[in-house]
N, C-alpha and C positions, 0 to 999 in steps of 0.2 A: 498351106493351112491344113490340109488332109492329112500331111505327117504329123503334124503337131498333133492334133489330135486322135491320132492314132497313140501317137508316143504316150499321150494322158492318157488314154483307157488302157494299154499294157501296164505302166507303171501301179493304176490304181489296183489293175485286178490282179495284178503280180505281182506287186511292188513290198506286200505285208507278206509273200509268201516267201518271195527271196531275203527277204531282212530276217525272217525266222530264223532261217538255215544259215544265214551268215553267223548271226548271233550264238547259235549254237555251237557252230563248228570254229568259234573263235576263242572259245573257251573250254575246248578241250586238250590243253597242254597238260600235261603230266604237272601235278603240283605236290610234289613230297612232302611238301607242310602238313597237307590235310590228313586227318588221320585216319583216313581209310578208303576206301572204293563205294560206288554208290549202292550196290547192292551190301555190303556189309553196315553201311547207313539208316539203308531202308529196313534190314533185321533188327538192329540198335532201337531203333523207333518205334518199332511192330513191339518190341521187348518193352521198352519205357512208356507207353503209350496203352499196353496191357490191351491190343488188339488179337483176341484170342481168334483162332483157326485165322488168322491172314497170313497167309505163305508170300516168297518172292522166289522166282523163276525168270532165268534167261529168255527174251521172247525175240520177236523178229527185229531188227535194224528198222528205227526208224518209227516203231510200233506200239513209244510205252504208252503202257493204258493199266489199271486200276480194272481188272473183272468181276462184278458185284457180283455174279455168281458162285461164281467157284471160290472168291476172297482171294484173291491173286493178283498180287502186285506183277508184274510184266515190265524188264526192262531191258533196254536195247545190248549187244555184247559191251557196249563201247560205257554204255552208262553204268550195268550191272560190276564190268571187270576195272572201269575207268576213274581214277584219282585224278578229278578236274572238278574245274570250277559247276562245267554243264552238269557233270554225274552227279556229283553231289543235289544241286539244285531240281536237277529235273525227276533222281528218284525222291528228294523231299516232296515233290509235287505232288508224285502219286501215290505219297504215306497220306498227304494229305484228303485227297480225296476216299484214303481207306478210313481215315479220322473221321468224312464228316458223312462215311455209311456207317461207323459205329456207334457212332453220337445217334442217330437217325436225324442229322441236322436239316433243316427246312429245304435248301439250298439243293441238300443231296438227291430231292426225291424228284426235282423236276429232269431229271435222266426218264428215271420207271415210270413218271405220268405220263410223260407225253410224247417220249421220243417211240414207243409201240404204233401208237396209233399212227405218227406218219410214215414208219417203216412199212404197214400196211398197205398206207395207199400209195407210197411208192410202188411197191411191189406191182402192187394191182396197176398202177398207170404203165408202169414197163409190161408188165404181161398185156395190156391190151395194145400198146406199140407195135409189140409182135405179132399176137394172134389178131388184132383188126384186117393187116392186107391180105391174110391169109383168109378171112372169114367172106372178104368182099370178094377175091376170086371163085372159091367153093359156091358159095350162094348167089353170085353174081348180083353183089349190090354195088351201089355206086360208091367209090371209094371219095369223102369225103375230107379235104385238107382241113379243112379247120377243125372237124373231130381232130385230125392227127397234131395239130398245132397246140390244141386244150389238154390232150394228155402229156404231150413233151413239156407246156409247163405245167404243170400237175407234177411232174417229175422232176422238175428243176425246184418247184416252190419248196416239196417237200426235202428237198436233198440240202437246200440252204435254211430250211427250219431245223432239220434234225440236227443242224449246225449249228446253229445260232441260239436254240434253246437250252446248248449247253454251256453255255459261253458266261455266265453266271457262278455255274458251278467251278466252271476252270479257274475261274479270279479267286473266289473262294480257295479254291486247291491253294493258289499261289500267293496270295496277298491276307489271309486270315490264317494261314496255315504252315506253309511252306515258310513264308518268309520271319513270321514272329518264331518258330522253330531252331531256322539258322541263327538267328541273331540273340535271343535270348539262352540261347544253350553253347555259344560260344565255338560253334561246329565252324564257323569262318571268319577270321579277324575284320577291325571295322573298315579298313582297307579295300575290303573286296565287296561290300554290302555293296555299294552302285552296279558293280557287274554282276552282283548275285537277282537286284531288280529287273536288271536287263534281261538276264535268262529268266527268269518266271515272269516277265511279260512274254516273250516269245513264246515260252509253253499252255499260257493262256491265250494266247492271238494265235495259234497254231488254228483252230477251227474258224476263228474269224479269215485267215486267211482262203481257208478249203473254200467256206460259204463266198467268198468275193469268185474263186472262177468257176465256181457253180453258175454264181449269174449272170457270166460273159458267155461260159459255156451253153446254160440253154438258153439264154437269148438269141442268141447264134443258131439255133439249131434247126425253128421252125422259119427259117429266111432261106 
Protein backbone atom coordinates (compact mmCIF):
# COMPACT_ATOMS: atom_id res chain seq x y z
CA UNK A 1 0.00 0.00 0.00
CA UNK A 2 2.89 2.40 0.89
CA UNK A 3 4.35 1.86 -2.67
CA UNK A 4 1.44 2.43 -4.26
CA UNK A 5 1.12 5.47 -2.82
CA UNK A 6 4.40 6.52 -2.99
CA UNK A 7 4.18 5.56 -6.75
CA UNK A 8 0.97 8.28 -6.91
CA UNK A 9 2.65 11.26 -5.35
CA UNK A 10 6.08 10.75 -7.68
CA UNK A 11 3.93 10.48 -10.82
CA UNK A 12 1.71 13.42 -9.80
CA UNK A 13 4.57 15.84 -8.78
CA UNK A 14 6.79 14.53 -11.67
CA UNK A 15 4.69 13.08 -13.94
CA UNK A 16 3.73 16.87 -15.83
CA UNK A 17 7.38 17.54 -15.57
CA UNK A 18 8.61 14.42 -17.48
CA UNK A 19 5.69 14.47 -20.07
CA UNK A 20 7.12 18.06 -20.88
CA UNK A 21 10.39 17.06 -21.79
CA UNK A 22 9.21 14.01 -23.46
CA UNK A 23 7.07 16.09 -25.66
CA UNK A 24 9.57 18.18 -26.55
CA UNK A 25 12.36 16.12 -27.21
CA UNK A 26 9.97 14.13 -29.51
CA UNK A 27 9.73 16.60 -31.83
CA UNK A 28 12.92 17.68 -32.53
CA UNK A 29 13.74 15.72 -35.66
CA UNK A 30 15.08 17.76 -38.37
CA UNK A 31 12.10 18.56 -40.82
CA UNK A 32 13.27 19.97 -44.25
CA UNK A 33 9.66 20.89 -45.12
CA UNK A 34 9.63 23.70 -42.68
CA UNK A 35 11.01 26.75 -43.92
CA UNK A 36 13.18 27.79 -41.68
CA UNK A 37 14.87 27.48 -38.03
CA UNK A 38 13.14 28.84 -35.11
CA UNK A 39 15.17 31.70 -34.49
CA UNK A 40 14.84 32.87 -38.29
CA UNK A 41 10.94 32.29 -37.33
CA UNK A 42 11.03 34.38 -34.42
CA UNK A 43 12.77 37.47 -36.66
CA UNK A 44 10.00 36.80 -39.53
CA UNK A 45 7.41 37.55 -36.87
CA UNK A 46 9.32 40.38 -34.73
CA UNK A 47 9.33 41.75 -38.91
CA UNK A 48 5.47 40.99 -39.49
CA UNK A 49 4.21 41.73 -36.44
CA UNK A 50 6.04 45.42 -36.47
CA UNK A 51 7.58 44.52 -32.82
CA UNK A 52 9.95 47.46 -32.76
CA UNK A 53 13.45 47.21 -30.45
CA UNK A 54 12.55 43.25 -29.81
CA UNK A 55 15.84 41.35 -30.65
CA UNK A 56 16.40 37.48 -30.59
CA UNK A 57 19.47 35.99 -29.19
CA UNK A 58 20.94 32.51 -28.46
CA UNK A 59 20.27 31.90 -24.67
CA UNK A 60 20.99 28.83 -22.33
CA UNK A 61 19.66 25.32 -23.19
CA UNK A 62 16.62 24.69 -21.81
CA UNK A 63 16.06 28.48 -20.85
CA UNK A 64 13.62 30.06 -23.53
CA UNK A 65 12.03 32.98 -22.04
CA UNK A 66 10.81 36.36 -23.53
CA UNK A 67 12.88 39.33 -21.18
CA UNK A 68 10.51 42.28 -20.80
CA UNK A 69 13.29 44.22 -20.06
CA UNK A 70 15.83 44.22 -22.38
CA UNK A 71 12.82 43.09 -25.26
CA UNK A 72 14.60 39.90 -25.92
CA UNK A 73 13.51 36.99 -27.12
CA UNK A 74 16.06 34.09 -25.69
CA UNK A 75 16.15 30.79 -27.18
CA UNK A 76 17.69 27.49 -26.57
CA UNK A 77 20.83 26.48 -29.41
CA UNK A 78 18.57 23.59 -30.44
CA UNK A 79 15.41 25.93 -30.75
CA UNK A 80 17.24 29.16 -32.17
CA UNK A 81 19.62 26.88 -34.90
CA UNK A 82 16.81 23.91 -35.00
CA UNK A 83 14.19 23.07 -38.08
CA UNK A 84 11.71 20.99 -35.91
CA UNK A 85 8.35 20.80 -35.14
CA UNK A 86 9.54 21.85 -31.06
CA UNK A 87 11.65 25.08 -32.74
CA UNK A 88 9.23 26.35 -34.57
CA UNK A 89 6.52 26.05 -31.93
CA UNK A 90 8.28 27.03 -28.89
CA UNK A 91 10.13 30.19 -30.48
CA UNK A 92 6.36 31.09 -31.71
CA UNK A 93 5.63 30.93 -28.00
CA UNK A 94 7.84 33.39 -27.03
CA UNK A 95 7.05 35.94 -30.18
CA UNK A 96 3.95 35.47 -28.50
CA UNK A 97 4.36 36.67 -25.27
CA UNK A 98 6.71 39.66 -27.10
CA UNK A 99 3.10 40.19 -28.83
CA UNK A 100 1.15 40.37 -25.85
CA UNK A 101 4.09 43.11 -23.96
CA UNK A 102 3.53 45.08 -27.19
CA UNK A 103 -0.17 45.09 -27.21
CA UNK A 104 0.26 45.97 -23.43
CA UNK A 105 -2.46 42.99 -23.35
CA UNK A 106 -4.28 42.34 -19.86
CA UNK A 107 -2.84 39.03 -19.62
CA UNK A 108 0.69 40.31 -20.05
CA UNK A 109 0.88 42.47 -17.04
CA UNK A 110 0.13 40.00 -14.22
CA UNK A 111 4.19 38.99 -14.76
CA UNK A 112 5.14 42.82 -13.44
CA UNK A 113 2.11 42.92 -10.83
CA UNK A 114 2.83 40.46 -8.88
CA UNK A 115 5.47 38.22 -9.46
CA UNK A 116 7.98 41.51 -7.62
CA UNK A 117 6.33 41.34 -4.77
CA UNK A 118 6.76 37.48 -4.03
CA UNK A 119 10.21 37.52 -5.20
CA UNK A 120 10.56 39.73 -2.28
CA UNK A 121 9.29 37.74 0.29
CA UNK A 122 10.90 34.87 -1.06
CA UNK A 123 14.08 36.47 -0.74
CA UNK A 124 13.42 37.69 2.66
CA UNK A 125 12.02 34.13 3.91
CA UNK A 126 15.42 32.57 2.60
CA UNK A 127 17.49 35.15 4.16
CA UNK A 128 15.88 34.62 7.41
CA UNK A 129 16.45 30.72 6.92
CA UNK A 130 19.81 31.66 7.09
CA UNK A 131 20.55 34.45 9.23
CA UNK A 132 17.86 33.03 12.11
CA UNK A 133 20.35 30.13 13.43
CA UNK A 134 22.93 32.19 13.19
CA UNK A 135 21.20 35.10 15.14
CA UNK A 136 19.90 32.48 18.04
CA UNK A 137 23.58 31.36 18.52
CA UNK A 138 25.05 35.11 18.68
CA UNK A 139 22.38 36.22 20.98
CA UNK A 140 21.65 33.14 22.56
CA UNK A 141 18.03 32.82 21.95
CA UNK A 142 16.00 29.85 21.86
CA UNK A 143 16.12 28.44 18.44
CA UNK A 144 12.52 27.96 17.63
CA UNK A 145 11.30 25.03 14.98
CA UNK A 146 8.08 26.25 13.98
CA UNK A 147 9.51 29.96 13.24
CA UNK A 148 11.81 27.69 10.94
CA UNK A 149 8.83 25.47 9.58
CA UNK A 150 6.65 29.12 8.84
CA UNK A 151 9.53 30.52 6.85
CA UNK A 152 10.34 27.25 4.75
CA UNK A 153 6.74 27.51 3.81
CA UNK A 154 6.71 31.05 3.21
CA UNK A 155 9.32 30.02 0.76
CA UNK A 156 7.65 27.23 -0.87
CA UNK A 157 4.24 29.21 -1.01
CA UNK A 158 5.99 31.92 -2.72
CA UNK A 159 8.13 29.88 -5.07
CA UNK A 160 4.80 27.84 -6.44
CA UNK A 161 2.87 31.46 -6.65
CA UNK A 162 5.53 33.18 -8.67
CA UNK A 163 4.70 29.93 -10.81
CA UNK A 164 1.49 29.66 -11.06
CA UNK A 165 0.68 33.35 -11.51
CA UNK A 166 2.03 32.97 -14.74
CA UNK A 167 0.39 30.28 -15.93
CA UNK A 168 -2.38 32.47 -17.59
CA UNK A 169 0.02 34.40 -19.38
CA UNK A 170 1.89 31.07 -20.81
CA UNK A 171 -1.65 29.83 -22.34
CA UNK A 172 -2.01 33.13 -23.63
CA UNK A 173 1.62 32.81 -25.21
CA UNK A 174 0.43 29.57 -26.65
CA UNK A 175 -3.28 29.07 -27.44
CA UNK A 176 -4.26 32.99 -28.42
CA UNK A 177 -0.94 33.60 -29.96
CA UNK A 178 1.35 30.87 -30.89
CA UNK A 179 -0.92 28.62 -32.13
CA UNK A 180 -3.55 31.01 -34.37
CA UNK A 181 -0.05 32.25 -35.87
CA UNK A 182 1.06 28.80 -37.05
CA UNK A 183 -1.90 27.89 -38.44
CA UNK A 184 -3.42 30.97 -39.98
CA UNK A 185 -0.03 31.83 -41.67
CA UNK A 186 0.42 28.38 -43.03
CA UNK A 187 4.11 28.17 -41.28
CA UNK A 188 2.91 24.21 -40.72
CA UNK A 189 0.81 22.04 -42.71
CA UNK A 190 -2.67 20.78 -41.12
CA UNK A 191 -0.93 17.54 -40.70
CA UNK A 192 1.08 18.66 -37.87
CA UNK A 193 -1.40 21.03 -36.02
CA UNK A 194 -2.09 18.03 -33.26
CA UNK A 195 1.51 17.89 -32.52
CA UNK A 196 2.09 21.59 -33.02
CA UNK A 197 -0.94 21.63 -29.79
CA UNK A 198 0.95 19.20 -28.03
CA UNK A 199 4.07 21.26 -27.93
CA UNK A 200 2.52 24.53 -26.77
CA UNK A 201 0.74 22.73 -24.20
CA UNK A 202 4.10 21.49 -22.83
CA UNK A 203 5.55 25.08 -23.16
CA UNK A 204 2.70 26.32 -21.22
CA UNK A 205 2.62 23.45 -18.45
CA UNK A 206 6.26 23.90 -18.22
CA UNK A 207 5.69 26.17 -14.83
CA UNK A 208 2.81 24.22 -13.79
CA UNK A 209 4.99 21.45 -13.66
CA UNK A 210 8.13 23.50 -11.64
CA UNK A 211 4.92 24.76 -9.21
CA UNK A 212 3.93 20.86 -8.65
CA UNK A 213 7.68 19.84 -7.13
CA UNK A 214 7.79 22.99 -5.53
CA UNK A 215 5.20 21.49 -3.36
CA UNK A 216 6.49 18.06 -2.80
CA UNK A 217 9.73 19.84 -2.42
CA UNK A 218 8.73 22.19 0.65
CA UNK A 219 6.37 20.05 2.07
CA UNK A 220 9.04 17.81 2.62
CA UNK A 221 11.31 20.15 3.98
CA UNK A 222 10.02 21.18 7.50
CA UNK A 223 9.35 17.12 8.44
Amino acid sequence: MVALVAIAVILLFFGPSLWVKRVLSKYRALRVDLPGTGGELARHLIQRYQLEGVTVEVGQEGQDHYDILAKTIRLSPYVYDGQSLTAVAVATHEVGHAIAHHRQDTVAKLRTRYLPWAMRLQRLAFLLLIIWPILSLALRLPYLPVLHIGVVALMGIMTVFIQLAILPEEWDASFNKALPILREGNYVSERDLPKIKRILTACAMTYVAAALRNILLFWRLPR
